[in-house]
TIRO-2110 file (N, C-alpha, C; in Angstrom, 1 decimal):
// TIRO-2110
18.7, 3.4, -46.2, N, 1, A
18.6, 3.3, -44.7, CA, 1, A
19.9, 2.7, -44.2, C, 1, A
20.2, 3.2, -43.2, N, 2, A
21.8, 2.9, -42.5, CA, 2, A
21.8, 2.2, -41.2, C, 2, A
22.1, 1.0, -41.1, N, 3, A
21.9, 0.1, -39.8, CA, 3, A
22.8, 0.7, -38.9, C, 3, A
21.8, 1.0, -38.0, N, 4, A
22.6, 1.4, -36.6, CA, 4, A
23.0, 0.1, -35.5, C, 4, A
23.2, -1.2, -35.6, N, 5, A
23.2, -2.0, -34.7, CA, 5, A
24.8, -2.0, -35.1, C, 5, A
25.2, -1.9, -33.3, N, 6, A
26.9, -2.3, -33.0, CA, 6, A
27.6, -3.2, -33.1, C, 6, A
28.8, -3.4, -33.4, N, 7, A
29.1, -4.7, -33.0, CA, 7, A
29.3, -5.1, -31.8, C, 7, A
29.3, -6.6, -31.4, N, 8, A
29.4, -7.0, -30.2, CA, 8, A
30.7, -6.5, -29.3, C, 8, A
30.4, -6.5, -28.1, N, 9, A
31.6, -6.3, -27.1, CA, 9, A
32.3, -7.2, -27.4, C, 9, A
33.7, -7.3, -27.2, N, 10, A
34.5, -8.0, -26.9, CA, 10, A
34.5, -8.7, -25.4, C, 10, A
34.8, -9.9, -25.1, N, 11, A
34.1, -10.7, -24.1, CA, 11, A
34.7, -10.0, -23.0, C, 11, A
36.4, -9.7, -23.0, N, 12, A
36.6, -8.8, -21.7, CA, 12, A
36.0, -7.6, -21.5, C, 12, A
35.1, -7.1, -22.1, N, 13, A
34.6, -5.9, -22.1, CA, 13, A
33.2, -6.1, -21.6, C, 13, A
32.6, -7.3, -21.7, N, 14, A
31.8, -7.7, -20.7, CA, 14, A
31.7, -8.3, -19.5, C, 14, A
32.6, -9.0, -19.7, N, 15, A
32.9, -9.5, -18.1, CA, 15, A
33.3, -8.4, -17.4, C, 15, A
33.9, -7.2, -17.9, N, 16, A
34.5, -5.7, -16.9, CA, 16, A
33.5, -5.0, -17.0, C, 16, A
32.2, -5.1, -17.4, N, 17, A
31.4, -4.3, -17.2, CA, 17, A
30.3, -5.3, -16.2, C, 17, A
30.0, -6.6, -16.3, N, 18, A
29.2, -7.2, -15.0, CA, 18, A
30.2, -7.1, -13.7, C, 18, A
31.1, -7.2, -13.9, N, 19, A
32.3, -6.7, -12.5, CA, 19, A
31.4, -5.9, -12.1, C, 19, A
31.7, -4.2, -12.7, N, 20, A
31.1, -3.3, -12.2, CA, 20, A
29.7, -3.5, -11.8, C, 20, A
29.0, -3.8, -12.5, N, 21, A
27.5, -3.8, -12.3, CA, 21, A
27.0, -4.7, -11.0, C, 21, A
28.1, -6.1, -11.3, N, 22, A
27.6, -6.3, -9.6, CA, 22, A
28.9, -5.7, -8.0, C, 22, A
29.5, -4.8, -8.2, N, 23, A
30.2, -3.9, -7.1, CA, 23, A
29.3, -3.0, -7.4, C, 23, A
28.6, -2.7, -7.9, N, 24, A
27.5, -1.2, -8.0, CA, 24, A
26.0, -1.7, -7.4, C, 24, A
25.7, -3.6, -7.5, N, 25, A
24.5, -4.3, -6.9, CA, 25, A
25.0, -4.2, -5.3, C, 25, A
26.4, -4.8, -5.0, N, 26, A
26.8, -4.9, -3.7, CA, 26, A
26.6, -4.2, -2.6, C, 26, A
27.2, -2.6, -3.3, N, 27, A
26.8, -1.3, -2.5, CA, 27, A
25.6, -0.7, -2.7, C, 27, A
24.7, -1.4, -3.3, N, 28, A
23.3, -1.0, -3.2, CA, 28, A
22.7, -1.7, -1.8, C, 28, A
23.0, -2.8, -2.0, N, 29, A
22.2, -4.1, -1.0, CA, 29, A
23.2, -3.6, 0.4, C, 29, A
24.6, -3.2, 0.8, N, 30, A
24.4, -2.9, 2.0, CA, 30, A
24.0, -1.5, 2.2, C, 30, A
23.5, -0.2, 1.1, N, 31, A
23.3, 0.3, 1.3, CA, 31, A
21.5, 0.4, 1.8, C, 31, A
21.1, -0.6, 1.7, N, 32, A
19.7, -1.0, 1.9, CA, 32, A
19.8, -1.4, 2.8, C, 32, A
20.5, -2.5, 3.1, N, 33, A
20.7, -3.3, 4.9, CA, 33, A
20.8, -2.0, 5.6, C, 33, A
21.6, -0.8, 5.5, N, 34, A
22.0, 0.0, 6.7, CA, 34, A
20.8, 1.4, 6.5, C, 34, A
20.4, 1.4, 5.8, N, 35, A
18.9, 2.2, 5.5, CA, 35, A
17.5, 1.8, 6.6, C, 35, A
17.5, 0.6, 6.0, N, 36, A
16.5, -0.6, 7.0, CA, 36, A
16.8, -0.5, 8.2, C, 36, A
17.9, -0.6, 9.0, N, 37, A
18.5, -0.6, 10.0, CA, 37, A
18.1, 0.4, 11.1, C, 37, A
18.2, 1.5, 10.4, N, 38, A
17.8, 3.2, 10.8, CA, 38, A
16.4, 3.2, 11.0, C, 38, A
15.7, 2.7, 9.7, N, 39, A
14.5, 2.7, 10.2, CA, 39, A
13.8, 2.4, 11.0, C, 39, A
14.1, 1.0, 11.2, N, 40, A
13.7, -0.2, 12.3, CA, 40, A
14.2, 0.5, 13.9, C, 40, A
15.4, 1.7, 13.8, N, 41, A
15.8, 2.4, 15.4, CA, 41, A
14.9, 3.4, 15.1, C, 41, A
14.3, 4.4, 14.3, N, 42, A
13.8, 5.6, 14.4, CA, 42, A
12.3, 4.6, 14.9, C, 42, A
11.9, 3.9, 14.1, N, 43, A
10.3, 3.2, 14.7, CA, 43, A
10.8, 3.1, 16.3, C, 43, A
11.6, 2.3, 16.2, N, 44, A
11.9, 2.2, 18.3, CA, 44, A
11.3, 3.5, 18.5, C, 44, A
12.1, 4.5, 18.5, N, 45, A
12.3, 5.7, 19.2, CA, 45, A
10.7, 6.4, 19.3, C, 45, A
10.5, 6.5, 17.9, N, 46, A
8.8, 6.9, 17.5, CA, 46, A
8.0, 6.2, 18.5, C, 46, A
8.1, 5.2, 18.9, N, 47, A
7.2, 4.0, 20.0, CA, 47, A
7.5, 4.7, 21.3, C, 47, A
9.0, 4.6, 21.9, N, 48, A
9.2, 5.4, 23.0, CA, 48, A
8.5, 6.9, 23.1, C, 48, A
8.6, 7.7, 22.5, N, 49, A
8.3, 8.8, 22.1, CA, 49, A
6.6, 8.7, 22.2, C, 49, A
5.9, 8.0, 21.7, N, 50, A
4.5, 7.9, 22.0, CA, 50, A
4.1, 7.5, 23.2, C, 50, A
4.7, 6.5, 23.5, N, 51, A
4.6, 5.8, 25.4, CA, 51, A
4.5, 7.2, 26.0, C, 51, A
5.9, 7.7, 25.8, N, 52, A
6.0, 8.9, 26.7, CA, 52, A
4.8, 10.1, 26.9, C, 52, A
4.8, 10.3, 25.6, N, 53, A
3.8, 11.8, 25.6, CA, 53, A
2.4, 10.6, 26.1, C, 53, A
2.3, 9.5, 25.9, N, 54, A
0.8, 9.1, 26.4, CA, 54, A
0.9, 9.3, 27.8, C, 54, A
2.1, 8.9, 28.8, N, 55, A
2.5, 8.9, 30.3, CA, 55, A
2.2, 10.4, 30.7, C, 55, A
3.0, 11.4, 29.7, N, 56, A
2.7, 12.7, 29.8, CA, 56, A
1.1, 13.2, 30.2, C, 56, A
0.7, 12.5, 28.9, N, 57, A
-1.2, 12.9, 29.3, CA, 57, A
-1.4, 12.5, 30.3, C, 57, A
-1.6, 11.0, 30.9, N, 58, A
-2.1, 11.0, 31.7, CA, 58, A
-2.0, 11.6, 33.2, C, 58, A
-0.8, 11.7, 33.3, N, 59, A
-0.2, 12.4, 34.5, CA, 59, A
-0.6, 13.9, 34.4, C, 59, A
-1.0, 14.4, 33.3, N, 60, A
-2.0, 15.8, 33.5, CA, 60, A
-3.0, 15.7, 33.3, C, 60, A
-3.9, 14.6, 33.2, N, 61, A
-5.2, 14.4, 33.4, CA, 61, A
-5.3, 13.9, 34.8, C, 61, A
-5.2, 14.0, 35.4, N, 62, A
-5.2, 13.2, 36.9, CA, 62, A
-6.2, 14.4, 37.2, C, 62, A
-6.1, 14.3, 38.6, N, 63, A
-6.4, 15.4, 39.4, CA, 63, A
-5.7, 16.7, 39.7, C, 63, A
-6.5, 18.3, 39.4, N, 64, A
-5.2, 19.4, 39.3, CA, 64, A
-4.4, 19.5, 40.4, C, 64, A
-5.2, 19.1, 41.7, N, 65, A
-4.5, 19.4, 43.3, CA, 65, A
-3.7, 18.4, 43.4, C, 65, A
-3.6, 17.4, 42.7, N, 66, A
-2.8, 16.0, 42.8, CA, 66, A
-1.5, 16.4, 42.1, C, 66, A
-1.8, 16.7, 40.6, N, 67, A
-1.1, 16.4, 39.7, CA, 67, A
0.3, 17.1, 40.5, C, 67, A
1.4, 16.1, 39.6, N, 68, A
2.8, 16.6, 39.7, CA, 68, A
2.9, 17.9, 39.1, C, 68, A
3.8, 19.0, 39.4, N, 69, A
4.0, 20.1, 38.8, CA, 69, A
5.1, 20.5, 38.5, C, 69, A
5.7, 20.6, 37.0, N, 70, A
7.0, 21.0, 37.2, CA, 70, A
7.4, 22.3, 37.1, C, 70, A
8.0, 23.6, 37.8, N, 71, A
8.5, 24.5, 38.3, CA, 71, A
8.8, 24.8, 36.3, C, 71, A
9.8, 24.4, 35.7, N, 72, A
9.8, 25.2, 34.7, CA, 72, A
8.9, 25.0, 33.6, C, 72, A
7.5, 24.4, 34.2, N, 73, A
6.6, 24.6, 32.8, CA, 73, A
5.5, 25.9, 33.4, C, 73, A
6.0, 26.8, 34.0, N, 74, A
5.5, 27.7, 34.8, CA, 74, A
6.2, 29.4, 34.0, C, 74, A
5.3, 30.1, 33.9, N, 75, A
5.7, 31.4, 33.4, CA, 75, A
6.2, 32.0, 33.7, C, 75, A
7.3, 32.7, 33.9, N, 76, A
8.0, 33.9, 34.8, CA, 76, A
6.6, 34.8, 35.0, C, 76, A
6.8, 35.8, 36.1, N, 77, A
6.0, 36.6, 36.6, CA, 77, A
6.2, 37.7, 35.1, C, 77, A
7.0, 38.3, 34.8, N, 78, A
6.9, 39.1, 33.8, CA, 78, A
6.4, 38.7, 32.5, C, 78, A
5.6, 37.9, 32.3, N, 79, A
4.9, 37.3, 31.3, CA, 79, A
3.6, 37.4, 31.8, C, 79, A
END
C-alpha cells in the first residue's frame, strides 16, 4: 500500500495562499454588502408599488359617476 499523504507547504506558500483566500473573503463581504443594499431598495420600491396599486383600487371603487377617468384607459372606437 502506497501513502498518499503530501508533504507540507512551505510556509510562504501558505501565507500566499491565506493572502488570496482572505482578498477572495473581502470581495465576497462587499459583494454581499452591495447585494443587501439592492435588496433593501427593491423592498422600498415593492412597498411603493403596493401603496400605489392599493390608491389605484380604491379610487376605482369609489362611486362610477364620481370616479376620476382617465381618457387613455379607454378604447379606441375601432376596437
Amino acid at each position: 500500500m502506497t501513502s498518499t499523504a503530501q508533504p507540507p507547504l512551505p510556509a510562504h506558500d501558505v501565507e500566499q495562499r491565506l493572502n488570496e483566500l482572505e482578498i477572495k473573503a473581502s470581495y465576497a463581504d462587499d459583494l454581499l454588502d452591495t447585494l443587501n443594499q439592492q435588496v433593501a431598495r427593491q423592498q422600498d420600491q415593492i412597498e411603493l408599488l403596493l401603496r400605489e396599486v392599493s390608491r389605484l383600487r380604491q379610487r376605482g371603487e369609489g362611486d362610477p359617476g364620481t370616479a376620476v377617468r382617465d381618457p387613455r384607459d379607454e378604447l379606441p372606437p375601432h376596437y
